[in-house]
Each structure stands twice: as structure tokens, then as C-alpha cells.
C-alpha positions in Angstrom: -13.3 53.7 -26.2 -14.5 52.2 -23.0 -12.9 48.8 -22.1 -14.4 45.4 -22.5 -16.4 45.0 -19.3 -15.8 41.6 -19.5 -12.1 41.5 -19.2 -10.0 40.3 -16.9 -7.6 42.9 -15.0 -4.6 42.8 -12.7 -6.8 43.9 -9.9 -9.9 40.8 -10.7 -6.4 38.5 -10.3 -5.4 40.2 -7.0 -9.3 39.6 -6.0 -9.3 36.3 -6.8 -6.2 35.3 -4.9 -7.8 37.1 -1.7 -10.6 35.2 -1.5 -8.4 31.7 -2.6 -6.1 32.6 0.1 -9.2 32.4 2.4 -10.8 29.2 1.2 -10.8 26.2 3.5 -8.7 23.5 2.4 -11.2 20.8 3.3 -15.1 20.7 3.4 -16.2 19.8 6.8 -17.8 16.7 5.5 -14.2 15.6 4.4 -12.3 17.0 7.4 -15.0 14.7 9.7 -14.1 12.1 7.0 -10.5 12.2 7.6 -10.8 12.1 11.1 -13.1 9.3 11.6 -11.2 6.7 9.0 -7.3 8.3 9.9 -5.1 6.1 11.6 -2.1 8.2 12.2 -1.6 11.6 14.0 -1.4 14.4 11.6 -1.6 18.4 11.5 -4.5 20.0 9.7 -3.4 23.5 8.4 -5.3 26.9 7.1 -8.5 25.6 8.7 -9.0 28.3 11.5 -7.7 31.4 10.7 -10.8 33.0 10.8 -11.8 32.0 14.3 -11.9 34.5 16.8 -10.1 32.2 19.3 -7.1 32.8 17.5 -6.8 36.1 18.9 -6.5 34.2 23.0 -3.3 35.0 24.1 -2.8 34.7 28.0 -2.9 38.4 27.5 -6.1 38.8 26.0 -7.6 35.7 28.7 -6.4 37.9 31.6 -8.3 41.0 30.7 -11.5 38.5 29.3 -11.5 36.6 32.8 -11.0 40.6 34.9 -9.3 38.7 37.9 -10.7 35.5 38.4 -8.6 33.0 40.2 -7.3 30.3 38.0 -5.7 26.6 39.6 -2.1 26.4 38.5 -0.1 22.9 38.7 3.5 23.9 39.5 5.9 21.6 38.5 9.8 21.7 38.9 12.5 21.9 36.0 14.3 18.8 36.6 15.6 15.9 34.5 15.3 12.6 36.3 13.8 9.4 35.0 10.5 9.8 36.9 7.6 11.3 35.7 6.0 14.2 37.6 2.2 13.3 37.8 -0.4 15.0 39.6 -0.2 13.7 42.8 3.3 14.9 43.4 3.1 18.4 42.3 1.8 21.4 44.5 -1.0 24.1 43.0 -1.7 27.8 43.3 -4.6 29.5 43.0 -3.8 32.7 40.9 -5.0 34.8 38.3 -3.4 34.9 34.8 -2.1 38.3 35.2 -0.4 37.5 37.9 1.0 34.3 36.2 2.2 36.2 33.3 3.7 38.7 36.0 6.0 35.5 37.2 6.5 34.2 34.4 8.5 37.6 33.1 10.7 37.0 36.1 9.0 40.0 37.9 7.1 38.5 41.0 6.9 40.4 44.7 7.6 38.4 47.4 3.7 38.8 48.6 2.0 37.5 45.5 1.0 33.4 45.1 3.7 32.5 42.9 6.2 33.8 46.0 7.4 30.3 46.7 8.3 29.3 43.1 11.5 30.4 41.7 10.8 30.8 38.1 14.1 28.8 36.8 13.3 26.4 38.8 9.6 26.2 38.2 6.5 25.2 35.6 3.1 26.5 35.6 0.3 24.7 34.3 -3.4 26.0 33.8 -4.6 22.6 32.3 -7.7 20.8 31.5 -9.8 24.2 32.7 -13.2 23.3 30.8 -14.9 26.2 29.2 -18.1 25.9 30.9 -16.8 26.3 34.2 -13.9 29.0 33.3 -16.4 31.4 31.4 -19.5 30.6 33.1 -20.8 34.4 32.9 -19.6 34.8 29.4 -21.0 31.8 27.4 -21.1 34.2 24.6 -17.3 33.2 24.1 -18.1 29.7 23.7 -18.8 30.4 19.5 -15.1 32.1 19.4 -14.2 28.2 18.7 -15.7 27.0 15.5 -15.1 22.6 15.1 -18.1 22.7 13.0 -15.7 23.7 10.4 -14.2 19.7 11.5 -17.6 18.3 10.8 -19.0 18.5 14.0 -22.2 20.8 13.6 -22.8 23.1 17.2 -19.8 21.6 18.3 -17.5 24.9 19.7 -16.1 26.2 22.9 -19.0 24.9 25.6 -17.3 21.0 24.5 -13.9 22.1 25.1 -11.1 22.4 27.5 -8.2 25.2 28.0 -4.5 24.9 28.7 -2.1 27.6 29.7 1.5 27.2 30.7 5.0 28.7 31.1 7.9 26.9 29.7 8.8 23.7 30.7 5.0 22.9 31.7 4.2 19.1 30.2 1.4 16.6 31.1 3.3 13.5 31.9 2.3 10.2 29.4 -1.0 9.3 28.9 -3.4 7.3 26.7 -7.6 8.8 26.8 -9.2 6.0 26.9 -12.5 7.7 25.2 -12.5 9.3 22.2 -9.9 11.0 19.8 -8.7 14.7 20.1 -8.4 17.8 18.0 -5.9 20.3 19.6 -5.9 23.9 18.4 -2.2 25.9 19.1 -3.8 29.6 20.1 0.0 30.5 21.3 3.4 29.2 21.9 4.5 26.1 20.1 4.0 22.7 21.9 6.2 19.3 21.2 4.3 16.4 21.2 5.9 13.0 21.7 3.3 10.4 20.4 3.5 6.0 20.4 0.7 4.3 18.5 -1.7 2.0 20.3 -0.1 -1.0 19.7 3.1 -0.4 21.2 0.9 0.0 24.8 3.4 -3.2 26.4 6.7 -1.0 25.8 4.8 1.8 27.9 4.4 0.2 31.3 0.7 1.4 31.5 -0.4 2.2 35.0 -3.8 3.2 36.8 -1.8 5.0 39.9 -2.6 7.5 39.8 -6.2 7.3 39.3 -8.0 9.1 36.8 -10.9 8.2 35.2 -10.2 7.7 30.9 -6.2 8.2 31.4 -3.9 5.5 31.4 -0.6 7.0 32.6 3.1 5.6 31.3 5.5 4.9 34.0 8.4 6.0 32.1 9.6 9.7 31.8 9.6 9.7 27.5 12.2 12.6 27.3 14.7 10.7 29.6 13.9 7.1 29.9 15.2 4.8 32.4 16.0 1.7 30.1 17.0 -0.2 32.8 14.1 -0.4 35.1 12.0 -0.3 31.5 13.8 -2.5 29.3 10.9 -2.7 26.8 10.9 1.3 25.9 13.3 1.6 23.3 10.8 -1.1 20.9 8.5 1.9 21.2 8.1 4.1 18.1 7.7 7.6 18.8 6.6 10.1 16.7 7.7 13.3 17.6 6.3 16.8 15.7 6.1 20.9 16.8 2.5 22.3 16.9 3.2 25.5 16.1 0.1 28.4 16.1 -2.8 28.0 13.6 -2.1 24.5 13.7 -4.9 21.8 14.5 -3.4 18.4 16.0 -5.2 15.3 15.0 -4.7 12.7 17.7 -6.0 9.4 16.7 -8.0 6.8 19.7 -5.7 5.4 22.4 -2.7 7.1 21.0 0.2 7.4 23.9 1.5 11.0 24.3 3.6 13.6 25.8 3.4 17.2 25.5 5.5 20.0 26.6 5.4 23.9 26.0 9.2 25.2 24.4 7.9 28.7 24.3 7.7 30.9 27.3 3.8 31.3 27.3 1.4 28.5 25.3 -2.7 28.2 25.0 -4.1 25.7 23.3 -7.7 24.4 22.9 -8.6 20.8 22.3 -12.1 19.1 22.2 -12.4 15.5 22.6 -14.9 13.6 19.8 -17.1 10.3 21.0 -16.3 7.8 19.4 -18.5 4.3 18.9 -16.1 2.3 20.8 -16.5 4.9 24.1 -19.5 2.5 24.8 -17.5 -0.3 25.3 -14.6 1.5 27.1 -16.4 3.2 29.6 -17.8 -0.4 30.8 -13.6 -1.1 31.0 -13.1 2.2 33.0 -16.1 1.1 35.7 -14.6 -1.9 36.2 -10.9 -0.1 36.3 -12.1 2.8 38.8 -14.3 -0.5 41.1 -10.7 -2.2 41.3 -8.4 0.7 41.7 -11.0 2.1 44.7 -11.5 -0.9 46.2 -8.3 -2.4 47.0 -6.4 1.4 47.5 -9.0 2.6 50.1 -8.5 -1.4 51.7 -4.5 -0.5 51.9 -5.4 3.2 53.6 -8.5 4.2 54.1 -7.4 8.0 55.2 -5.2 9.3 52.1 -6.6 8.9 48.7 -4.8 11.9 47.8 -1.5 10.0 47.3 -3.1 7.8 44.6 -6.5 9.5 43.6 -5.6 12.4 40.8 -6.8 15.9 41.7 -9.0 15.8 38.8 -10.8 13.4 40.7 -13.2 14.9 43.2 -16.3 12.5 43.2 -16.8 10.2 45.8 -15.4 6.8 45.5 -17.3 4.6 47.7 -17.9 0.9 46.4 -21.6 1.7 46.8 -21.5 4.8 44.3 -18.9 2.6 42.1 -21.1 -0.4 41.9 -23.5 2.1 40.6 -21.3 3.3 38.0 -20.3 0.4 36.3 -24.1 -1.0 36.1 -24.5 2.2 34.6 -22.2 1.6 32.1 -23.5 -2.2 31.4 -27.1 -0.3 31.4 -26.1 2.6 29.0 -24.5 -0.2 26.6 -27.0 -2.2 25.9 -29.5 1.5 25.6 -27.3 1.8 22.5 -26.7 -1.6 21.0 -29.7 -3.2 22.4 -29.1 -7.1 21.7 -27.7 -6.3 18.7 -23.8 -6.3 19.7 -22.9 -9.8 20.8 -19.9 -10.6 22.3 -18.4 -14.3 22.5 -15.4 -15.1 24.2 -13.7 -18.0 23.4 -10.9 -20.1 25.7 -7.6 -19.2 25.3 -5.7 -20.1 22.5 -2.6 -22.6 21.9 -0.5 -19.1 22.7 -2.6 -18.5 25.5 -4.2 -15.3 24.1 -7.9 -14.8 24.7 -10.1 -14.8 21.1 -12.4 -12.5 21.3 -15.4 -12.5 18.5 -17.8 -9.9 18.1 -20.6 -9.3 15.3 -21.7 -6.0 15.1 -25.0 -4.8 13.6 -22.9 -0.8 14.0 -19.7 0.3 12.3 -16.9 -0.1 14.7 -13.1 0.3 14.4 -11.3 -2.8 16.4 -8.1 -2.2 18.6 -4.7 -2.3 16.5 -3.9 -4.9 19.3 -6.7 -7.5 18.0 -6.1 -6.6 14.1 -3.8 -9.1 12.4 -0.8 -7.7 10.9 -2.2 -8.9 7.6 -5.4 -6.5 7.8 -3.0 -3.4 9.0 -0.9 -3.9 6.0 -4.4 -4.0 4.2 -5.2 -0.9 5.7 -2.1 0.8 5.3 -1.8 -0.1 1.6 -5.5 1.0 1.0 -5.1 4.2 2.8 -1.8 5.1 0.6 -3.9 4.3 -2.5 -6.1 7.0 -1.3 -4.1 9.5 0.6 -5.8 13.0 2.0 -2.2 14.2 3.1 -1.3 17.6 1.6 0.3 20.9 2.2 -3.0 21.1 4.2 -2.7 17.7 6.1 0.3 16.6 7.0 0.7 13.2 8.8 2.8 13.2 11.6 5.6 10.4 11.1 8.1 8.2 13.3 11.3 10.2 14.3 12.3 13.5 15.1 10.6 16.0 13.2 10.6 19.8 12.4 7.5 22.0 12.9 5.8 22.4 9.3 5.0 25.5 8.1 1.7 26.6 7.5 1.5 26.1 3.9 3.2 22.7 3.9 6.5 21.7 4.9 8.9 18.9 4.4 8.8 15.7 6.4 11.2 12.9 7.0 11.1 10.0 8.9 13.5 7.1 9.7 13.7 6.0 6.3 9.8 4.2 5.8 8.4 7.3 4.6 8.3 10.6 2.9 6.2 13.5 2.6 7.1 16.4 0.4 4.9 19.9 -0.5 2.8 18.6 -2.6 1.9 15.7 -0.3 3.3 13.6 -2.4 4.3 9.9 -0.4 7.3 8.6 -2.0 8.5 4.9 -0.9 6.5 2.3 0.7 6.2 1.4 4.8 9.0 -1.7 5.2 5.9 -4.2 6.0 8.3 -6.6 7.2 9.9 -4.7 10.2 6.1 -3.1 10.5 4.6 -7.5 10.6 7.7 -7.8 13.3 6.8 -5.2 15.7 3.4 -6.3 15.9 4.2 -9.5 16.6 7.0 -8.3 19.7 3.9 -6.0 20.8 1.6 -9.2 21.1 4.0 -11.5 22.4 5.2 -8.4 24.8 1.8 -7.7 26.9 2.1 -11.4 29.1 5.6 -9.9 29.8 5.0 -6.5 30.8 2.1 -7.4 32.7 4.6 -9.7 34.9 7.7 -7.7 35.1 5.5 -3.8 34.9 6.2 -4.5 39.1 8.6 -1.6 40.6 9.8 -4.0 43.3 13.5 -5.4 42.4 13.7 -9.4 41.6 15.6 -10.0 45.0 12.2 -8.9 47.0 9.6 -10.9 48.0 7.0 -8.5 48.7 4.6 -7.6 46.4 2.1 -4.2 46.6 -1.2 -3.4 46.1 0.2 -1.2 43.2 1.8 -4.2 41.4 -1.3 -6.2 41.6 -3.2 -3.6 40.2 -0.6 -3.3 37.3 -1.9 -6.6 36.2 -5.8 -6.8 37.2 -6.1 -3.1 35.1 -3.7 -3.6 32.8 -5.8 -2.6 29.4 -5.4 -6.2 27.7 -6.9 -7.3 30.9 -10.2 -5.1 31.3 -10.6 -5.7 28.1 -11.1 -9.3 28.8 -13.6 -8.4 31.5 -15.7 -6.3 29.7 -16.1 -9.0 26.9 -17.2 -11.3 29.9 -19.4 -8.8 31.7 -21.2 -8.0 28.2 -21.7 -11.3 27.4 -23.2 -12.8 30.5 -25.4 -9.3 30.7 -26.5 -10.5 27.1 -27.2 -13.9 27.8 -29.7 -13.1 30.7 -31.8 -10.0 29.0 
């Protein structure tokens, strides 16, 4: 007798856990969701292994590129308290087969790495946008799908490429546009991350210059607490993006990333954000300041305080330019509907700022009361997306996940098993406590964020400009610059 054609055999149940095994954990309505309401770093998992890009080893990208010259950052494998920013570290212009050549400890003495002992040295092919590095093969921008994030045509042509050795890191930073999705292609990458609010215990610095970075002055992995006495308030959330892995990296989030494999790639795209309207007009009047008075101290040598990345022309002329472009390109978006009021300052001589807003818009942790965050953080446990699919990256040292889930632990506020179940509540009171030391911290640090010891007089153009860019202070001046602009159209 012939069997049922309706039942259900062994092979129907192998078939049906193919195709589950290849079923997108999240929508990408509610993966654009997730990132436009999370407040927290966290690693999205299973959502690109069908990409193509996941095949871009530094292999592969040599034989894709066929010899094109690449920039390398070399950096040294040393341990002092100082970071290693742009400006101090040399470059090489080399292909990526002959990277990987050095980087297997085989170089000749005639090719570009020849100077750079490879224990002593990092290579870094970073922030190498994909319009520029595959301009004659622009079929490759669709190998990199974040429309499967939510972002419809979003893929490679909006994003950037990074390639390094072990060892390579970008030293601490805050983007001061946008958030960031980070795909791991190869190599696993530790990132060291500090929420926005703990910005005072960073010593934030605009020298180096680049436009939408705001560097730390302290070295993360080995932190001079004495010259930085704030730092160790900081709370750092630490986690392994391993490959597969997506990295979710929330607005004005500090971090620090180094490679711990011998060869990494990874992919990232930067999303706007409704506040980048309002912090561009804060850059202008950053990149005005920082131009102005480090061309008035040496006109000849911009080079020891203007970041490679930087190659346009900094004149005041072209600057004055570019922040009445930013004032003009504001008010094309909000019209008069944004208006800002800035009141005097308060009996703790913090500036009240009050906006009403005719658009959604997410306010800095800094200016959110510590009774709204524990509102937020309370309604965002009630309804919690983390899963074996999402998992938040925590404070303290952390284990890389695997890809179907892991196990998390933090300092004792919180826990994440495999189901993504969240077992015991954030300690509100310690959490209310370090947002006040943050708020009462940002006078301090903008007085004492000065590299010259007590017992000298002399005070530099780089300690001045600690203060006048200090983000808490453009800030300020963008509220101002707003308003009057407002007042007068």
C-alpha cells in the first residue's frame, strides 16, 4: 500500500530544520527597531551568514584588489601609558599581499614593510571607504547587505574597511555623529567600551583634530591613574567580536578596539541619526576653534596636531563657511520648528537647557535626570529584545559569545543566560550615584584635563582648547548659536 502522502517523515524534519537553521532571527523592521530605541552596546548574532562579504579574508581582498597599493598605519608594540594617535605613527603604502607577506614573518629586506620588525610592529588598513578602495568594482558594494538591519539600499558603497595584524588598535574615541554597526569578516577584535555619561572620567581632547572624533587622553589598557585620577569612576564594558558577529555601538559611546588575532577585517557603516543635525553645528564650531588658534601658535606644521584623515583645507575663510553651513542645513531640516532656549545658569552653576521639539529626538544621558534613566532602564527590562540572538554587552570583563548564544556575567548588576533570560535588577542606587559624580565631575575635568603639572605657570594653547571644546562646552554654544539664528529668521 502506498504511504500516506500526507505524513510527516524523518527527512520533512531534517528539511524543516535546514531551512530554520537559515531563518533570520530578527525582521529588519525589528532589527532597525532595536537599534534606534537600544541604549546599550550589544552583539546581534545569525544575521549575515548569507552575505557574500563573509567570505573577505585579507586573502581573498588581495587577489579582489590585483595589486593596488593600500595606506598602512604602523604602530609599535609597546605598553606605556600614552596613547598612540595618528599623528605619532608613520605609514606605508603597500599592497595586502605584501602585508600578509610581513605579517607571516617572511619580508625581504627590499619590500615597504623593510623598516618594521614585525614583533615590534602593527599594521593598520583602517577607515579605507569602499567607494574609494573598489572604485572599478562597485559590483562588490551589494556583497554587504544592512538592509537586512533595516536600512533599505544601505550596503557596501556607505561603508568603511579595516585590516590589521595583531596588536593594531585605534586609540579612544567617541563619533560624534551617528551610531555604528560593525561586522567581524576575520580575526576576533576586543572592544573596550564607556557609556556617554562617563565622558568627564575620559579626559576628552580635540588634539588631534579630526572632524566627528573626540579622542581620550588616557591609554584604556594601561591607564595612568595618576596624571588621570578620574579613570578608574569609568565603567567599561569589555566583550570579543568574534566572526559572524555584528557589533551594535550605541551614539557617543567611548571605545577602544584592538585585533588579538594575527590577521582581522571588519566592516562597519555608520547610521545618521536625528541628533547629527545638531552635532555637526558643535563640530563647526570645534574644527573654527581648534584651526584658529593651532594655525595662530604655528602657522607651518598642522601635521603635528591635524589628523591624517584630515586633508581639506583649514582656512578660517573655508571654516566660517562650514559652520554657516551647518546653522543653514539645520534650520533646512527643522525649519522654526526646533526651538532652543537657554536659560542662566543654575544655583549649581550648570546651564539649563530647554528644547521643544516638533521631531522625535533622543536627549544626551548627560542632560537626562537619573530619575528618567531608571525610567528607561526599568521600561526597557519590562520589554527586553536580548536573546541567544542579541546579546547586550555588559560592564566587566567578558568572554566572546558563541554564535548561538552564550553566557554573560557582569560585576554582579546583571545577568544574561541562553535563553536571554535577565535575572536580577541594575543596583539603581550606585547607578543614581555615578550619574551624579559624572555631573558634578565635567567643571572638574574641564579645569584639571591640563597636561601641565600644578607647579607651572604656563598654560598652552592645547589646555585652553581642552576647555573651549570640551563637549559640555560646544554644546552650550550651539544652543546659543541656534537660538540667536532663530530669533532673527
Amino acid at each position: 500500500m502506498a504511504a500516506d502522502s500526507g505524513a510527516f517523515t524523518n527527512e520533512d524534519s531534517e528539511s524543516g530544520e535546514e531551512e530554520g537553521k537559515h531563518v533570520k532571527p530578527f525582521t529588519p523592521e525589528k532589527a532597525k527597531e532595536i537599534i534606534m530605541s537600544l541604549q546599550q552596546p550589544a552583539i546581534f548574532c545569525n544575521m549575515v551568514f548569507d552575505w557574500p562579504a563573509q567570505h573577505w579574508t585579507a586573502k581573498h581582498l588581495s587577489e579582489v584588489l590585483q595589486g593596488k597599493q593600500i595606506r598602512f598605519r604602523m604602530g609599535t608594540k609597546r605598553t606605556d601609558t600614552a596613547p598612540q594617535f595618528e599623528t605619532t605613527c608613520s605609514y606605508v603604502e603597500a599592497t595586502l599581499e605584501e602585508f600578509l607577506t610581513w605579517n607571516c614573518d617572511r619580508s625581504s629586506i627590499s619590500g615597504p614593510f623593510r623598516d618594521y620588525d614585525h614583533s615590534k610592529f602593527w599594521a593598520y588598513a583602517d577607515y579605507k571607504y569602499f567607494v574609494s578602495l573598489f572604485e572599478d568594482k562597485t559590483d562588490i558594494f551589494q556583497d554587504v547587505m544592512w538592509s537586512d538591519f533595516g536600512f533599505p539600499g544601505r550596503n557596501g558603497q556607505e561603508s568603511t574597511l579595516w585590516i590589521g595584524s595583531m596588536g593594531a588598535h585605534t586609540p579612544c574615541h567617541l563619533d560624534t555623529y551617528g551610531c555604528n554597526l560593525v561586522f567581524q569578516v576575520q580575526g576576533r577584535k576586543r572592544w573596550h567600551l564607556f557609556p556617554p555619561e562617563d565622558t568627564p572620567f575620559l579626559y576628552p581632547t580635540r588634539i588631534p583634530y579630526e572632524e566627528s572624533s573626540v579622542f581620550s587622553k588616557i591609554n584604556v589598557v594601561n591607564p595612568d591613574l595618576k596624571r588621570f585620577p578620574q579613570f578608574w569612576k569609568a565603567r567599561r564594558h569589555m566583550v570579543t567580536l568574534s566572526p559572524g558577529q555584528v557589533l551594535f555601538v550605541p551614539r557617543h559611546w567611548w571605545h577602544y578596539v584592538e585585533s588579538i588575532d594575527p590577521v582581522t577585517v571588519s566592516i562597519n557603516s555608520w547610521i545618521e541619526l536625528e541628533e547629527d543635525h545638531q552635532a555637526r553645528v558643535e563640530e563647526a564650531i570645534t574644527r573654527m576653534l581648534v584651526c584658529a588658534l593651532k594655525t595662530a601658535e604655528n602657522p607651518h606644521d598642522t601635521r603635528a596636531w591635524l589628523n591624517p584623515t584630515e586633508v581639506e583645507e583649514t582656512s578660517h575663510e573655508v571654516n566660517c563657511r562650514y559652520l554657516n553651513g551647518a546653522v543653514s542645513a539645520y534650520f533646512d531640516h527643522y525649519g522654526t520648528s526646533k526651538v532652543v532656549e537657554t536659560q542662566a545658569p543654575s544655583t549649581d552653576g550648570e546651564y539649563v537647557i530647554k528644547e521643544e521639539l516638533n521631531v522625535h529626538s533622543h536627549m544626551e544621558v548627560e542632560q537626562t535626570s537619573s530619575h528618567n534613566l531608571t525610567l528607561r532602564t526599568v521600561k526597557q527590562e519590562a520589554a527586553s529584545p536580548f536573546g541567544p540572538d542579541l546579546v547586550p554587552v555588559i560592564p566587566g570583563s567578558q568572554e566572546p559569545p558563541s554564535e548561538r548564544g552564550g553566557m554573560f556575567e557582569s560585576d554582579g548588576e546583571d545577568f544574561v543566560g541562553k535563553n536571554g533570560k535577565r535575572f536580577g535588577k541594575l543596583h539603581y542606587t550606585k547607578r543614581q550615584q555615578m550619574m551624579s559624580e559624572s555631573e558634578n565631575a565635567v567643571v572638574e575635568q574641564i579645569a584639571s584635563n591640563s597636561t601641565v603639572a600644578p607647579s607651572q605657570s604656563f598654560i598652552s594653547t592645547d589646555d585652553l582648547l581642552d576647555c573651549l571644546v570640551n563637549p559640555q562646552v560646544t554644546r552650550i554654544v550651539a544652543q546659543l548659536l541656534i537660538q540667536g539664528r532663530s530669533l532673527r529668521l
